[in-house]
C-alpha positions, 0 to 999 in steps of 0.5 A: 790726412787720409779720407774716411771711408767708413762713415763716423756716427755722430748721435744715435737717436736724430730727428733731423734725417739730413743736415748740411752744416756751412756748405760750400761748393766751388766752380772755378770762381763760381760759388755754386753754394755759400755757407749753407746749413739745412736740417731737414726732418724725418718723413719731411717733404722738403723742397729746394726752390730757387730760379735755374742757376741757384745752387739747388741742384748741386745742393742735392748732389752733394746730399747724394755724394755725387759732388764733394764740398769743398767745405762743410759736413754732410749728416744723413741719419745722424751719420757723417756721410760728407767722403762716402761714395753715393752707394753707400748713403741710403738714399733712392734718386729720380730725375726728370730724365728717368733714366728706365731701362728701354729694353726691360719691363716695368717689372725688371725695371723695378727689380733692378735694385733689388737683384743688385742687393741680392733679395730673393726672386719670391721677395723681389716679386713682392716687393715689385708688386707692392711698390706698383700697387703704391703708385697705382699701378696694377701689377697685372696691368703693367708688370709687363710691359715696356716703358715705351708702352707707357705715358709720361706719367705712368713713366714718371710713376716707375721711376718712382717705384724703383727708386722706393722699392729698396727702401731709401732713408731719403729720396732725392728728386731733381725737377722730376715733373718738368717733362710732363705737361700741365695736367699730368703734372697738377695730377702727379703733384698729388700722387707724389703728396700722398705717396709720401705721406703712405711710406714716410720716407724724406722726400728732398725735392728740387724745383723752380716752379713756385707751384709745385712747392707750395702744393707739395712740401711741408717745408721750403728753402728758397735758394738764391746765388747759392744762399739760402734765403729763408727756410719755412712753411708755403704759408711762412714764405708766401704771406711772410716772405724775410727777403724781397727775393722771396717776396717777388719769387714766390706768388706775385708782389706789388713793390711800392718804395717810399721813405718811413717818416713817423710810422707811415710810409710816403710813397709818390701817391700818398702816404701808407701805414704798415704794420712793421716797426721801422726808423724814420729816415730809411727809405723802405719797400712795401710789398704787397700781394695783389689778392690782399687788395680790395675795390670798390665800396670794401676799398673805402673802409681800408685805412690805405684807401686811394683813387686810381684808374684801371689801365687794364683788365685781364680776365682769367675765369676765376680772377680778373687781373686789373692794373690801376695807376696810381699817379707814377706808380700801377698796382695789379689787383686780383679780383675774384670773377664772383666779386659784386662789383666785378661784371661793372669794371671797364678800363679807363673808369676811376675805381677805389683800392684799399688795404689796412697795415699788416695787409702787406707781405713784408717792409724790406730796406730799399737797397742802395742805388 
């Protein structure tokens, strides 16, 4: 059967600008994606999470048409793109290596696209000029000078111009802030926010770094052995996470496994009320965030309230990090630096730790040893 080469129409008017529809992708014996199905909205930014080894860069690239799947159909503006070539899907691309041309200017750099398609030169100079402006970056500045007169930022800011100037239904971006150093990279998580939200394409974003996807997406998938763990908001993934991957992937979660015995948990240090429904008998994971947990007078309160003694205390200007024991099991605490009682902590005391049931991220079943 001969592959198409025009793409098939699938419906006229669609609110998902991308949809990959029971994806798979092998390497060799390495299934890189698993029956995956996404949908990602219209002026969405949306990103793929997951640790290196995921699958969420093949995931991109088969949404770019630089890999096939081996099974599956990929929709990109309600068409069925799956055995189109990568320059005739209406998408822009930025990589962590950029990939400027050296030898040009800013302002050929950006052009580039635009002479590929035959525009205008008085056309290209606007929309070169437009496209600096939205990253900020005057025109009368820049336009001319080369790229290796240019900071990692002001680089990163190009390669986003080029790819945006030709107007792409989708922009594909695979770990783009990894080279740059932490500050530019909180500074140009911002940027890549608002530039988003000013031009309303769908931004696809590919990262590991939790950080950056909390602060940039609307949406998340979290990625996992090629599986899509749970598709939702920061706020869904981190305070409700449906897996114990995503619990332990995204922010930082203390594990405390016992066995549900009428509505309470029985850990080894006492027993802990949830505010999920589960059967007696199953031998379950709490996880619970180390901001969620209170100390001291406040902890009392909790209807989990224990005694414990402080192994360690960490001070990061903000938080202090304090791991308390707990018989055999230890919990790490994040106090805020203004708690009334913090100034009073000292490694080695006994202090008081509590939460109340729904304080918990998830119950997750234990898996079996």
């Amino acid at each position: 059967m001969e592959m198409m080469e025009k793409a098939e129409y699938i419906t006229p008017e669609v609110e998902d600008m991308v949809v990959l529809r029971n994806i798979v992708k092998r390497f060799g014996r390495v299934v890189a994606s698993d029956h995956v199905n996404i949908e990602i909205k219209r002026n969405e930014f949306f990103s793929l999470l997951g640790p290196s080894g995921s699958g969420k860069t093949t995931l991109l690239r088969i949404i770019a048409g630089l890999e096939k799947p081996d099974e599956g159909v990929v929709i990109l503006e309600g068409k069925d793109v799956t055995n189109l070539p990568p320059y005739k899907r209406n998408i822009g691309m930025v990589f962590q290596h950029l990939a400027l041309f050296p030898h040009m200017t800013v302002f050929e750099n950006i052009a580039y696209g635009l002479r590929l398609r035959k525009f205008p030169e008085d056309e290209i100079k606007r929309k070169v000029y437009d496209a600096l402006e939205l990253v900020r970056m005057p025109p009368e500045t820049f336009a001319e000078r080369k790229p290796s007169q240019l900071s990692g930022g002001q680089q990163q800011r190009v390669a986003i111009a080029r790819a945006l100037v030709t107007q792409p239904a989708v922009l594909l971006l695979d770990e783009p802030l990894g080279a740059l150093d932490l500050k530019i990279r909180q500074h140009m998580m911002l940027e890549l926010k608002r530039i988003q939200r000013t031009v309303g394409t769908t931004f696809v974003y590919v990262t590991h770094d939790q950080g950056e996807a909390l602060v940039m997406s609307d949406r998340i998938a979290v990625i996992h052995d090629g599986r899509v763990e749970q598709v939702g908001t920061p706020y869904e993934v981190y305070e409700r996470p449906k897996t114990r991957f995503v619990a332990n992937f995204i922010g930082e979660s203390n594990f405390l496994e016992g066995t549900i015995k009428e509505g309470v948990v029985e850990t080894s240090f006492g027993p802990v009320r949830v505010g999920a429904k589960m059967p007696s008998g199953k031998r379950v994971v709490v996880s619970l965030r180390p901001e969620r947990i209170r100390v001291g007078k406040r902890a009392r309160d909790a209807v989990n309230s224990f005694r414990g003694r402080i192994r360690e205390i960490v001070y990061k200007g903000d938080v202090l990090i304090v791991m308390v024991r707990l018989d055999d099991t230890e919990l790490k605490v994040n106090v805020p630096a203004t708690h009334p009682e913090a100034a009073k902590l000292r490694e080695g005391d006994e202090i008081e730790v509590g939460w109340d049931p729904g304080d918990e991220a998830g119950v997750f079943e234990a898996e079996a040893e």
